[in-house]
PASEBA-1860 file (N, C-alpha, C; in nm, 3 decimals):
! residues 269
1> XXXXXXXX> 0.821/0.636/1.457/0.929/0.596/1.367/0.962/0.715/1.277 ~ 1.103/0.768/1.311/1.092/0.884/1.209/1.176/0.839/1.075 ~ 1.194/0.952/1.008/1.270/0.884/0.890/1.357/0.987/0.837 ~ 1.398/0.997/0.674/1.551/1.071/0.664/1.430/1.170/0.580 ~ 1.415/1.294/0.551/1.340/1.407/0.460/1.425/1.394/0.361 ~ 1.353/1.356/0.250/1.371/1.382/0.114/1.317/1.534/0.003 ~ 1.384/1.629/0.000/1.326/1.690/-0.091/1.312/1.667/-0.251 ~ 1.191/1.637/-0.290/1.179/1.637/-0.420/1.225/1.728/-0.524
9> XXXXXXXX> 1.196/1.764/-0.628/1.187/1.851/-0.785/1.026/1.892/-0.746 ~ 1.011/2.015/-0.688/0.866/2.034/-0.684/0.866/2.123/-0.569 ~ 0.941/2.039/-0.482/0.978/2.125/-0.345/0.901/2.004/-0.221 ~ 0.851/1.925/-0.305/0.720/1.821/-0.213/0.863/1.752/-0.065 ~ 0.836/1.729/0.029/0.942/1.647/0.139/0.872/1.486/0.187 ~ 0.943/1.418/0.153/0.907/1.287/0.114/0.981/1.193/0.291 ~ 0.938/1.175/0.369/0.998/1.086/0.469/1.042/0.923/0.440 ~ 1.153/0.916/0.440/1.187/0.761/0.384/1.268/0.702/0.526
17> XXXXXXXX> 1.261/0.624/0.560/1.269/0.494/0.656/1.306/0.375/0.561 ~ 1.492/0.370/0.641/1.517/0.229/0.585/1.576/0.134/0.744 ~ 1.581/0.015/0.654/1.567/-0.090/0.778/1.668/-0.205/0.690 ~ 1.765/-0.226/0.773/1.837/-0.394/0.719/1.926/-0.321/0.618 ~ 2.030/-0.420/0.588/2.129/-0.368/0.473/2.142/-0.473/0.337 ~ 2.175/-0.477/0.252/2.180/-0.537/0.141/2.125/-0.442/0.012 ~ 2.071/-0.543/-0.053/2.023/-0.509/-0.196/1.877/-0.444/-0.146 ~ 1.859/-0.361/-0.258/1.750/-0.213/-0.228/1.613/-0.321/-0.232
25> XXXXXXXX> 1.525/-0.254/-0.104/1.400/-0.307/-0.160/1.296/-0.211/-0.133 ~ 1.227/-0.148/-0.211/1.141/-0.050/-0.176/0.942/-0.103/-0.146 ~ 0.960/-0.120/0.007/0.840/-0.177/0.034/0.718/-0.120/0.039 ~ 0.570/-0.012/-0.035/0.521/0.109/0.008/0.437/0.012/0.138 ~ 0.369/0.129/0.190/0.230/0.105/0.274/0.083/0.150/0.226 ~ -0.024/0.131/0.277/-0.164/0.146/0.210/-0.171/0.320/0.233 ~ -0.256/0.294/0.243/-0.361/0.434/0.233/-0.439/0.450/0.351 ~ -0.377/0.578/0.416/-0.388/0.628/0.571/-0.233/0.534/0.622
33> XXXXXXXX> -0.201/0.457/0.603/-0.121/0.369/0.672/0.038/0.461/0.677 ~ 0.136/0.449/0.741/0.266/0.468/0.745/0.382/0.349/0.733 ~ 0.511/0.379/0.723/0.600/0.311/0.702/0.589/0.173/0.812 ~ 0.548/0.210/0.917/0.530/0.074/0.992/0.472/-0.070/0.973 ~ 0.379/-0.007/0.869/0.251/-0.138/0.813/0.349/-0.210/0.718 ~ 0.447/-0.142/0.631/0.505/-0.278/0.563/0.611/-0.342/0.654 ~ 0.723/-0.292/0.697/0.831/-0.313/0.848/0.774/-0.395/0.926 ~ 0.656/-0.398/0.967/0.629/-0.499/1.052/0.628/-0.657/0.961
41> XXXXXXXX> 0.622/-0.674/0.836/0.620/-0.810/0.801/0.784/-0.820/0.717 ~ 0.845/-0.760/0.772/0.977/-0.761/0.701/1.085/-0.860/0.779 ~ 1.086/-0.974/0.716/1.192/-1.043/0.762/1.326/-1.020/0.839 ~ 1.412/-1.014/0.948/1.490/-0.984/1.005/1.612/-1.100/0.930 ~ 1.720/-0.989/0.907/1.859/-1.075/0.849/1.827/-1.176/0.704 ~ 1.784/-1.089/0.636/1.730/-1.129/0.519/1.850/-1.083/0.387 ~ 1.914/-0.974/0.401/2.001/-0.961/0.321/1.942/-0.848/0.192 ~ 1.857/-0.760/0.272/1.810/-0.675/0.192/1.762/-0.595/0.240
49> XXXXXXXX> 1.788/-0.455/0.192/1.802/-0.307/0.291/1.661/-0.269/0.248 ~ 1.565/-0.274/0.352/1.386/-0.247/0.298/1.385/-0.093/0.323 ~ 1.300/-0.012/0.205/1.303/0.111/0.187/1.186/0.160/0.169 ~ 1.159/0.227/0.284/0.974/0.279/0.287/0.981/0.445/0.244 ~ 0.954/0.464/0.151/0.921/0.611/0.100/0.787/0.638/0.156 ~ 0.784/0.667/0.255/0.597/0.757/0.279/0.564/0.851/0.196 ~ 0.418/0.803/0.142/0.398/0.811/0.049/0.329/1.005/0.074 ~ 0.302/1.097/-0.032/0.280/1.173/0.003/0.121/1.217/0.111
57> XXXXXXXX> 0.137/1.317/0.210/0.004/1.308/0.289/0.025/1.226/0.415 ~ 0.123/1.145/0.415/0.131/1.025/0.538/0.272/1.047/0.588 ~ 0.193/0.956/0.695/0.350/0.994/0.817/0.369/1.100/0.773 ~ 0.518/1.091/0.815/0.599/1.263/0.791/0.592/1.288/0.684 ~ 0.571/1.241/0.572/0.600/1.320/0.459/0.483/1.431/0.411 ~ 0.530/1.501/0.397/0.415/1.672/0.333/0.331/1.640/0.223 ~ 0.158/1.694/0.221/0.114/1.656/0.118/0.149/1.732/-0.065 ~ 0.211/1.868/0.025/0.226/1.916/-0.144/0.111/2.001/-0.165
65> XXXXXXXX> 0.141/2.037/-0.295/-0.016/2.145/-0.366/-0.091/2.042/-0.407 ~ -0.239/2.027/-0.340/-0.331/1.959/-0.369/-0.358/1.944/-0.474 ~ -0.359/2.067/-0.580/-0.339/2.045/-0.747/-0.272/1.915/-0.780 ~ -0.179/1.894/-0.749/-0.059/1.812/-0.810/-0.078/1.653/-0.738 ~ -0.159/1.637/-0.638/-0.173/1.511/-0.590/-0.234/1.442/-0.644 ~ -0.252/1.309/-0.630/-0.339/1.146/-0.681/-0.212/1.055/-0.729 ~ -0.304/0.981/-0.731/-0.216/0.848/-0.769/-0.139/0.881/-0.824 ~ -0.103/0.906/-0.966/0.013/0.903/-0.986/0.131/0.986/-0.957
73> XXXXXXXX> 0.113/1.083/-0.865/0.210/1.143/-0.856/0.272/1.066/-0.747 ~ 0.223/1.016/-0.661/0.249/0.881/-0.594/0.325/0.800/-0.641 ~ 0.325/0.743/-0.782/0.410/0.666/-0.807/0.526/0.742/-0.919 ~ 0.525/0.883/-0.964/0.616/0.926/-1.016/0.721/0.996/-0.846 ~ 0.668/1.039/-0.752/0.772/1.050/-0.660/0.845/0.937/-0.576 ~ 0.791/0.783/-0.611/0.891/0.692/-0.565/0.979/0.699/-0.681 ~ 0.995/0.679/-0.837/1.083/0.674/-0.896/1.169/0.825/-0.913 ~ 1.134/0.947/-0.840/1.199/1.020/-0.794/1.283/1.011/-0.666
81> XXXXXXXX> 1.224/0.907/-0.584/1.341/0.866/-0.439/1.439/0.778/-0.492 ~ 1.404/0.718/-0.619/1.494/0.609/-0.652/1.642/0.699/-0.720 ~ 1.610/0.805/-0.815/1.665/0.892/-0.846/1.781/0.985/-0.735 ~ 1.706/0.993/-0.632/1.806/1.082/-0.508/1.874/0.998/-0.422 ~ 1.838/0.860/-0.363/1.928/0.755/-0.354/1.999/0.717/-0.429 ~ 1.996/0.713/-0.577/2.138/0.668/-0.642/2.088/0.545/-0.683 ~ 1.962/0.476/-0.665/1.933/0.312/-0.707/1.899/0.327/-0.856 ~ 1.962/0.212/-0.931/1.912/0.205/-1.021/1.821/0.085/-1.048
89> XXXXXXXX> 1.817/-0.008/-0.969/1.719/-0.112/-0.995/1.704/-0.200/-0.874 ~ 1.599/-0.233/-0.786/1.509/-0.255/-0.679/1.434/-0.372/-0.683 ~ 1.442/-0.441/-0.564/1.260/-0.543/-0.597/1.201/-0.427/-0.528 ~ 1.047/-0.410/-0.615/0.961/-0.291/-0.571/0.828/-0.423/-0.463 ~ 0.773/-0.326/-0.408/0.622/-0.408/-0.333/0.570/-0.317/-0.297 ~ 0.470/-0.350/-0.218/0.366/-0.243/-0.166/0.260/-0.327/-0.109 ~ 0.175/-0.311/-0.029/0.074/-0.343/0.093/-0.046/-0.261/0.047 ~ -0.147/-0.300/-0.030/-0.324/-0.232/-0.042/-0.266/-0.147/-0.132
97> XXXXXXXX> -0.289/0.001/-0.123/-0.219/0.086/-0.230/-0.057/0.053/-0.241 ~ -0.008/0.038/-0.155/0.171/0.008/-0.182/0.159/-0.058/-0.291 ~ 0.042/-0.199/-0.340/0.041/-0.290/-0.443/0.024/-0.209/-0.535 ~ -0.086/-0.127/-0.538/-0.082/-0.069/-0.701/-0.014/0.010/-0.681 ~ 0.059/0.104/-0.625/0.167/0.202/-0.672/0.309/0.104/-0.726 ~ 0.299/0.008/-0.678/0.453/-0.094/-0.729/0.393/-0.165/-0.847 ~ 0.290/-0.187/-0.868/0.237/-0.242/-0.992/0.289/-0.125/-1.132 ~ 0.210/-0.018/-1.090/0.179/0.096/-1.215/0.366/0.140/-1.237
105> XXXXXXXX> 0.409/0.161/-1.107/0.585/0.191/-1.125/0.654/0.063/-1.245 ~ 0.618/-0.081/-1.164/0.661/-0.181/-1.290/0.620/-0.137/-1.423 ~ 0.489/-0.117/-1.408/0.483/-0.067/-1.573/0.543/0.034/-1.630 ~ 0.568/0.110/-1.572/0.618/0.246/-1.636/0.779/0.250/-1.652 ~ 0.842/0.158/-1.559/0.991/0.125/-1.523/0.980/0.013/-1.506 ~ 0.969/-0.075/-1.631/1.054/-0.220/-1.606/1.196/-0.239/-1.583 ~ 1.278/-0.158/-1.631/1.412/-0.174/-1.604/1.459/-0.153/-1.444 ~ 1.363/-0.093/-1.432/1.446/-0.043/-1.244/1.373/-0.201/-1.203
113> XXXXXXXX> 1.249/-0.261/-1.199/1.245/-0.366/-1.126/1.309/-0.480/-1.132 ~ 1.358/-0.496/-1.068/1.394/-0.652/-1.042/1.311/-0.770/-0.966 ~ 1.257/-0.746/-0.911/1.130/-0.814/-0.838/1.011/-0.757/-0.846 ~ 0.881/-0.813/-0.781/0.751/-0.756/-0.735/0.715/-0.848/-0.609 ~ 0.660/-0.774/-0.512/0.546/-0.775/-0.399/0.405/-0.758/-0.396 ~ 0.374/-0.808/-0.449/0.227/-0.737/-0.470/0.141/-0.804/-0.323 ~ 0.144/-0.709/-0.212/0.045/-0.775/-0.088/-0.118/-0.710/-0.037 ~ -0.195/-0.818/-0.035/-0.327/-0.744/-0.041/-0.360/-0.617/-0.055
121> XXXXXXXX> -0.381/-0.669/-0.273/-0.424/-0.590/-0.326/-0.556/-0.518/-0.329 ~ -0.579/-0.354/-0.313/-0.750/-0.309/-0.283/-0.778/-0.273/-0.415 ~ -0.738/-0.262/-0.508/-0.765/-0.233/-0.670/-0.773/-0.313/-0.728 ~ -0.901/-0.315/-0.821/-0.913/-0.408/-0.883/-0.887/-0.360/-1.029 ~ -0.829/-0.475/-1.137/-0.726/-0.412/-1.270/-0.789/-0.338/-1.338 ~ -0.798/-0.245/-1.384/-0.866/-0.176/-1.529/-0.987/-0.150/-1.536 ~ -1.072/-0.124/-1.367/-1.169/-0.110/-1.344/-1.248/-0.072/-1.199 ~ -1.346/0.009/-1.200/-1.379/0.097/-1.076/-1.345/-0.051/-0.944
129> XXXXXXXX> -1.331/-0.004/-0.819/-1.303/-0.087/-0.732/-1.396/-0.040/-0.575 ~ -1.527/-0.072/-0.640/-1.617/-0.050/-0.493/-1.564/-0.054/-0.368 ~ -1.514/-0.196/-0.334/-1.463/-0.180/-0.214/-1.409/-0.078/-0.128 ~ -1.352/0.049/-0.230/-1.300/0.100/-0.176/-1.373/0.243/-0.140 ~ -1.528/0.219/-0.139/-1.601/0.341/-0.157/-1.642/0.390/0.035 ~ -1.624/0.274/0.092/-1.599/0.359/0.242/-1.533/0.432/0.292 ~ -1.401/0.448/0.191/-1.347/0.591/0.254/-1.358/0.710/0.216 ~ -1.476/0.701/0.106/-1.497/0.828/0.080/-1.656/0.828/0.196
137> XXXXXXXX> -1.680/0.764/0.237/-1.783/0.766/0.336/-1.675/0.842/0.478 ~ -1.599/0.772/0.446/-1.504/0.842/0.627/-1.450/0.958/0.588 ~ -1.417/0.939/0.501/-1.368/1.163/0.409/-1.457/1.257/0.478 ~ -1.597/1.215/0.438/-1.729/1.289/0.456/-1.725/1.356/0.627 ~ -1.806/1.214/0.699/-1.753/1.226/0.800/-1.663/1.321/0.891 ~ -1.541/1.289/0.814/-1.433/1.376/0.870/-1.439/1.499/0.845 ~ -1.515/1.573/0.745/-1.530/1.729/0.697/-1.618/1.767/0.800 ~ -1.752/1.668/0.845/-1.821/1.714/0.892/-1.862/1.733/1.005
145> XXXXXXXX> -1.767/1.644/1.091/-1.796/1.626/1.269/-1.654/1.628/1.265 ~ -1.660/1.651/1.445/-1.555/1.620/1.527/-1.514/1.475/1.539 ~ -1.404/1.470/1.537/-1.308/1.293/1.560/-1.411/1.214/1.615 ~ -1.439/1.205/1.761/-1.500/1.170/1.831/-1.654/1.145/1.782 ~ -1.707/1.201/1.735/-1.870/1.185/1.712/-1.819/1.139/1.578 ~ -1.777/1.127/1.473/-1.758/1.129/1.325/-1.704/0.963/1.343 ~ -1.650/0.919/1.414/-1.596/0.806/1.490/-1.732/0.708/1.540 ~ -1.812/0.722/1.594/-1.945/0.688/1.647/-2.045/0.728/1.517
153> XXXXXXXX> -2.066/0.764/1.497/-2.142/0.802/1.322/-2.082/0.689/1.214 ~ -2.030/0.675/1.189/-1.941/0.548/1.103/-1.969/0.412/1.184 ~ -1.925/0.375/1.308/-2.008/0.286/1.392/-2.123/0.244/1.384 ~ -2.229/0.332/1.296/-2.378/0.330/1.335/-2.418/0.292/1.156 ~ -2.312/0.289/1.077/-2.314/0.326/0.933/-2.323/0.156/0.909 ~ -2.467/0.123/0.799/-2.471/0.024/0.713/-2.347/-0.033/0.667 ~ -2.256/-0.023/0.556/-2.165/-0.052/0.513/-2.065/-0.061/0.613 ~ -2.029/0.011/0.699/-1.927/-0.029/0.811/-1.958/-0.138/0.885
161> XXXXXXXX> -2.032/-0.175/0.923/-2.126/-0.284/1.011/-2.088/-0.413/0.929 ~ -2.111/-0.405/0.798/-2.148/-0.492/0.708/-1.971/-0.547/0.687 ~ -1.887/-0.433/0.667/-1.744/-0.448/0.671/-1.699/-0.549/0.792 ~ -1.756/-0.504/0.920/-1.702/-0.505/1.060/-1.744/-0.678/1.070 ~ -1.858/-0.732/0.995/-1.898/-0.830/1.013/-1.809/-0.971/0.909 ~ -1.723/-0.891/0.833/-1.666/-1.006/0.750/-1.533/-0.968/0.817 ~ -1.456/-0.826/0.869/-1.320/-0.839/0.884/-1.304/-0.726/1.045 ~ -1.302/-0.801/1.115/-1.246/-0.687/1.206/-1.147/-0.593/1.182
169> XXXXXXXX> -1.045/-0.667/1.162/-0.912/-0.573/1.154/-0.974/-0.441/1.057 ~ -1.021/-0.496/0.986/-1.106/-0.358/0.883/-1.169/-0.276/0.932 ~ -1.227/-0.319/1.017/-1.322/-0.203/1.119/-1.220/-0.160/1.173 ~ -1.103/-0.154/1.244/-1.024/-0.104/1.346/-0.966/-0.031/1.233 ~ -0.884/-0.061/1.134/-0.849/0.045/1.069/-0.857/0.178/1.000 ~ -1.020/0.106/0.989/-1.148/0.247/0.948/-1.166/0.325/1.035 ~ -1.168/0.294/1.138/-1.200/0.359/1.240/-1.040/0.448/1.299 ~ -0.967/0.402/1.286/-0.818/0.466/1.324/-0.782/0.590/1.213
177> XXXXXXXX> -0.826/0.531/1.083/-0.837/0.706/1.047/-0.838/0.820/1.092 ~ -0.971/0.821/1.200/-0.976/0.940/1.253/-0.887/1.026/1.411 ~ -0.765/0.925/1.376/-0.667/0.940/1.441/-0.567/1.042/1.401 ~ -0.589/1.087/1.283/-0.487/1.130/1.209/-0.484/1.222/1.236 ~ -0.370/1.359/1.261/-0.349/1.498/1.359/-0.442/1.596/1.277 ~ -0.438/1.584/1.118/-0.512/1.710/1.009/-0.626/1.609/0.961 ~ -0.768/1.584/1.037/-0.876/1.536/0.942/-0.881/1.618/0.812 ~ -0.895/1.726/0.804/-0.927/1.806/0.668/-0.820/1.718/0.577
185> XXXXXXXX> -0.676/1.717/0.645/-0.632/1.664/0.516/-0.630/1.567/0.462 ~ -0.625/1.472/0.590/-0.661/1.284/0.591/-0.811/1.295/0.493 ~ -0.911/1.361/0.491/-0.998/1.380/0.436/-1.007/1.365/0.263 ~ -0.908/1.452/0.235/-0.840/1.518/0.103/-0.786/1.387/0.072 ~ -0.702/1.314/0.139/-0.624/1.239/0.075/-0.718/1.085/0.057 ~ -0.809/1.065/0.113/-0.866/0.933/0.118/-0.965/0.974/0.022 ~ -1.003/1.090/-0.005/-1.116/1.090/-0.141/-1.064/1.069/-0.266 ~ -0.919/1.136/-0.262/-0.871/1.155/-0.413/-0.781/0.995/-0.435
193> XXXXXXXX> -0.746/0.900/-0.300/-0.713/0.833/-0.376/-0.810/0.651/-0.405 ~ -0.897/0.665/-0.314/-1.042/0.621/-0.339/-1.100/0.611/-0.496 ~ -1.116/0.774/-0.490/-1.141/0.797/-0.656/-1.046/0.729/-0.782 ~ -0.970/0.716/-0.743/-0.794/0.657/-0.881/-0.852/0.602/-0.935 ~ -0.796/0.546/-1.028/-0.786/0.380/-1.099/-0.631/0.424/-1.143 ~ -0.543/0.330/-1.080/-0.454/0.276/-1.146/-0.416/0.266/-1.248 ~ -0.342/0.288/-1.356/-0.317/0.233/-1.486/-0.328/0.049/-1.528 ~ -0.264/0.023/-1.392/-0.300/-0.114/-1.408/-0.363/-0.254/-1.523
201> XXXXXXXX> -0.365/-0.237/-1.600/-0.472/-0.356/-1.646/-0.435/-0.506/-1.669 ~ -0.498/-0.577/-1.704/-0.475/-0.693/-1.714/-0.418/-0.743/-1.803 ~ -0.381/-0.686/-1.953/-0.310/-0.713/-2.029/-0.191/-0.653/-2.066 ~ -0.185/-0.529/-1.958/-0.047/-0.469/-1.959/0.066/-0.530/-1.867 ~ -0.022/-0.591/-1.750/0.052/-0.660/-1.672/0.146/-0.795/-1.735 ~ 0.038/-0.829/-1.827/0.109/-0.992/-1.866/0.220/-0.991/-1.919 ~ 0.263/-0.857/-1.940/0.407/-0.811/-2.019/0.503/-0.822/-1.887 ~ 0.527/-0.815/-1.841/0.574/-0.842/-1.686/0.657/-0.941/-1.665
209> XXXXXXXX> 0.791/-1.004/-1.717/0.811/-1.080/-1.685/0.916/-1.099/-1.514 ~ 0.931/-0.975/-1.469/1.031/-1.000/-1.345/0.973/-1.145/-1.270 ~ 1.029/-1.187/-1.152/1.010/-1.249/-1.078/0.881/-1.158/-0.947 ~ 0.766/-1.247/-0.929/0.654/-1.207/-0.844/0.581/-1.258/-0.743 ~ 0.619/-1.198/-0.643/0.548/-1.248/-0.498/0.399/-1.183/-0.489 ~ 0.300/-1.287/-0.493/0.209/-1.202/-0.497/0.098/-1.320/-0.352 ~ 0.048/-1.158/-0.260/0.040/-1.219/-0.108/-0.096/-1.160/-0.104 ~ -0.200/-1.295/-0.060/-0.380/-1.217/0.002/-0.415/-1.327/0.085
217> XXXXXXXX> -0.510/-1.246/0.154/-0.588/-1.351/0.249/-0.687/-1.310/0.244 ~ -0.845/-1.384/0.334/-0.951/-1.415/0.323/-0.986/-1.322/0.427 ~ -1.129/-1.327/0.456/-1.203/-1.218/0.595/-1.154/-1.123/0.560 ~ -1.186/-1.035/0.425/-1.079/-0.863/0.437/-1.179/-0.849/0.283 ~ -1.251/-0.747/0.328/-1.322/-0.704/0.276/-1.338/-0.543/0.185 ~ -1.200/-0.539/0.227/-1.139/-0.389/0.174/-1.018/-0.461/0.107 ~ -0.968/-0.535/0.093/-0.841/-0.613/0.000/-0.889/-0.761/-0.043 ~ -0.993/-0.746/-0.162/-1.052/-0.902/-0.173/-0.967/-0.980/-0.248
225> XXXXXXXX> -0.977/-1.113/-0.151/-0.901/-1.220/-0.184/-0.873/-1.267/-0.426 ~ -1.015/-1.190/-0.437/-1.028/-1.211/-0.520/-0.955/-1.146/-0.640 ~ -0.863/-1.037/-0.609/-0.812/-0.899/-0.639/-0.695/-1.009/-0.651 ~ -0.631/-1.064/-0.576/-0.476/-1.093/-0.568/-0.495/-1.201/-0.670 ~ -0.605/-1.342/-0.661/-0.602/-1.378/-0.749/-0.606/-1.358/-0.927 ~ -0.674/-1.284/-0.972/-0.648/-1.216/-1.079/-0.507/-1.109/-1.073 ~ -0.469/-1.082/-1.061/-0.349/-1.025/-1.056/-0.212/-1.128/-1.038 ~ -0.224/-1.236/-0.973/-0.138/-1.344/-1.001/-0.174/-1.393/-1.132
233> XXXXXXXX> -0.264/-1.415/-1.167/-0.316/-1.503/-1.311/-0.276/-1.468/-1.429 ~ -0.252/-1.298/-1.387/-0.214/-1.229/-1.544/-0.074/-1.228/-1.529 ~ 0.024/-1.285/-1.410/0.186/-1.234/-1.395/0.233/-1.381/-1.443 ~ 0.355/-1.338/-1.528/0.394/-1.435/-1.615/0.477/-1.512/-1.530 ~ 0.576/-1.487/-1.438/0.633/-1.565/-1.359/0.637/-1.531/-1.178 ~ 0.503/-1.575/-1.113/0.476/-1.504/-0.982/0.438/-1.645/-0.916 ~ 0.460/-1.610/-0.775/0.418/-1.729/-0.667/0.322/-1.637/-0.609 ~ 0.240/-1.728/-0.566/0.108/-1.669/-0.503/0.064/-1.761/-0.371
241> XXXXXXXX> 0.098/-1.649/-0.283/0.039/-1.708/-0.150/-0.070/-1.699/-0.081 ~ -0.122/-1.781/-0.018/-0.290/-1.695/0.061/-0.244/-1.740/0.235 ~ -0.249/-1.603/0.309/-0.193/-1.646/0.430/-0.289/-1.585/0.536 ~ -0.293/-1.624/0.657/-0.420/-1.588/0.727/-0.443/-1.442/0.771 ~ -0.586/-1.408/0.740/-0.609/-1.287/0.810/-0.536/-1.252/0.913 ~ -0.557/-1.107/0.918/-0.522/-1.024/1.080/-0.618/-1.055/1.146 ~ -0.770/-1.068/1.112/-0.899/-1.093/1.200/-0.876/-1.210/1.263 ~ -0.843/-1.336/1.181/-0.831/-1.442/1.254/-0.704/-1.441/1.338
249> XXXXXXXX> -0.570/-1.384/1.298/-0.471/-1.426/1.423/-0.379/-1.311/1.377 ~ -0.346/-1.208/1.421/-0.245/-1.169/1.414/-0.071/-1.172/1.388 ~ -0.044/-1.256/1.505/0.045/-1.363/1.500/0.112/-1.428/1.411 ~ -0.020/-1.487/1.321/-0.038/-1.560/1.221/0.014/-1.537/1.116 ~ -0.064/-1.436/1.098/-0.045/-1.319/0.974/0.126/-1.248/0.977 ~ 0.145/-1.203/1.082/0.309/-1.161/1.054/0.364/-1.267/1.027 ~ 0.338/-1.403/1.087/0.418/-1.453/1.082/0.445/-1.556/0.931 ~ 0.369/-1.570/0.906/0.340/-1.627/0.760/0.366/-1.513/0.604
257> XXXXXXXX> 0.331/-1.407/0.698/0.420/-1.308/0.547/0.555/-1.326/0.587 ~ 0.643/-1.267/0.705/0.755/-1.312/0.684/0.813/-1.395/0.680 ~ 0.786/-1.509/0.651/0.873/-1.681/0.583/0.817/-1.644/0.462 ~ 0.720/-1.585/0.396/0.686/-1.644/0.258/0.804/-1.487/0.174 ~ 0.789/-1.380/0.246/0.888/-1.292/0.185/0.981/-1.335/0.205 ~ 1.049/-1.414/0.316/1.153/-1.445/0.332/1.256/-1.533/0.212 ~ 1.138/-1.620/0.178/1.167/-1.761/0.108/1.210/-1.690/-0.024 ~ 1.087/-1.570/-0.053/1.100/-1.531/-0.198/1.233/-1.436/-0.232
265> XXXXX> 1.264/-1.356/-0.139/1.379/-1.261/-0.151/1.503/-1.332/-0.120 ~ 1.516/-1.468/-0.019/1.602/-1.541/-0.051/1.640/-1.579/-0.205 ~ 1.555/-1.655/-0.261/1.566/-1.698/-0.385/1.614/-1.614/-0.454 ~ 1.628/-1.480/-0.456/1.641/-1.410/-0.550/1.762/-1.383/-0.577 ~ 1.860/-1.419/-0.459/2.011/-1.405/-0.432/2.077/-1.514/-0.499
END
């Protein structure tokens, strides 16, 4: 899936992929993931033009001077795509990191949002987020073996096992990492954003009043169910869905995010 090159203020080249026409919606994807992971749960003939900025390091887009990377520059170069498109105000979302980069953007730019997405969230608010300490286990890995053996080494790894046993789809994704064409850099980028914390917190959020879709499911052990609930709890006006794993059905899972995005971005018209 390719997309249109954006040059930033920096010189950074940002790959953006849009899909459908209407009112702007800027959907991100996780971490390692590309524009495809949110597109695939995107409602068809919905009446809203979905806008995937890849985020820096992924898909096509360039990582930049490693100096200048982490989270937030992540979420100061989507409100720089918003800037070179011409949008002035968006429903924002995001998928695992897509969630907290559309979270921390709401905070920083309430005026540009008009909506939120928040879909299985891996950060937890205003505080370290273990879960997410296996990819600095697959970083490692990746510095230190070849694809192939570094791939089988992670296989053999406590905590992966332990992952693999509550969520498949989690194991397959961990493991697809080492798919990526530059390990060194896939490397780089899963340590530093592992390491983050979000601005996020729980009482900055409650200031929040847009309208909020907020989407998790169960068996996922790298996006705990428990994450979305607190993060709905603190949003002043949000619907909160719980829809089935990828482990349990695939199928399922697309198919139940797109009616519940569907329902919500309807409404919004």
């Amino acid at each position: 899936m390719s997309g249109r090159p954006l040059q930033l203020d920096g010189g950074v080249m940002i790959s953006v992929i849009e899909h459908g026409r209407g009112a702007p919606f800027f959907f991100q994807h996780g971490l390692g993931g590309t524009a495809s992971q949110p597109l695939e749960v995107v409602p068809a003939n919905v009446g809203f033009r979905c806008i995937v900025a890849e985020s820096r390091g992924h898909g096509d887009s360039a990582l930049g001077p490693r100096s200048a990377f982490g989270f937030s520059a992540l979420v100061d170069d989507l409100a720089a795509v918003f800037v070179r498109l011409g949008i002035d105000r968006a429903v924002v979302g995001g998928i695992s990191m897509g969630a907290a980069i559309a979270l921390d953007f709401a905070l920083r730019w309430p005026e540009r949002v008009r909506a939120l997405v928040i879909a299985r969230p891996g950060f937890a608010l205003g505080r370290p987020s273990p879960n997410l300490g296996v990819f600095n286990r697959v970083a490692d890995l990746m510095r230190s073996f070849p694809a192939d053996e570094a791939r089988e080494r992670l296989q053999c790894d406590e905590e992966f096992r332990a992952i693999e046993s509550v969520s498949a789809d989690n194991a397959q994704s961990l493991l697809g990492q080492f798919d990526a064409p530059d390990l060194q850099m896939r490397s780089f980028v899963l340590d530093s954003i592992a390491a983050s914390r979000p601005s996020a917190s729980p009482g900055d959020i409650e200031h929040l009043d847009c309208p909020a879709l907020v989407i998790g499911n169960n068996e996922d052990a790298i996006h705990p169910l428990a994450y979305a609930y607190e993060i709905a709890s603190h949003l002043a006006n949000v619907r909160f869905r719980q829809i089935t794993s990828k482990s349990i059905s695939r199928e399922r899972y697309v198919h139940e995010f797109r009616e519940n995005l569907r329902v919500f971005l309807e409404d919004l018209e």
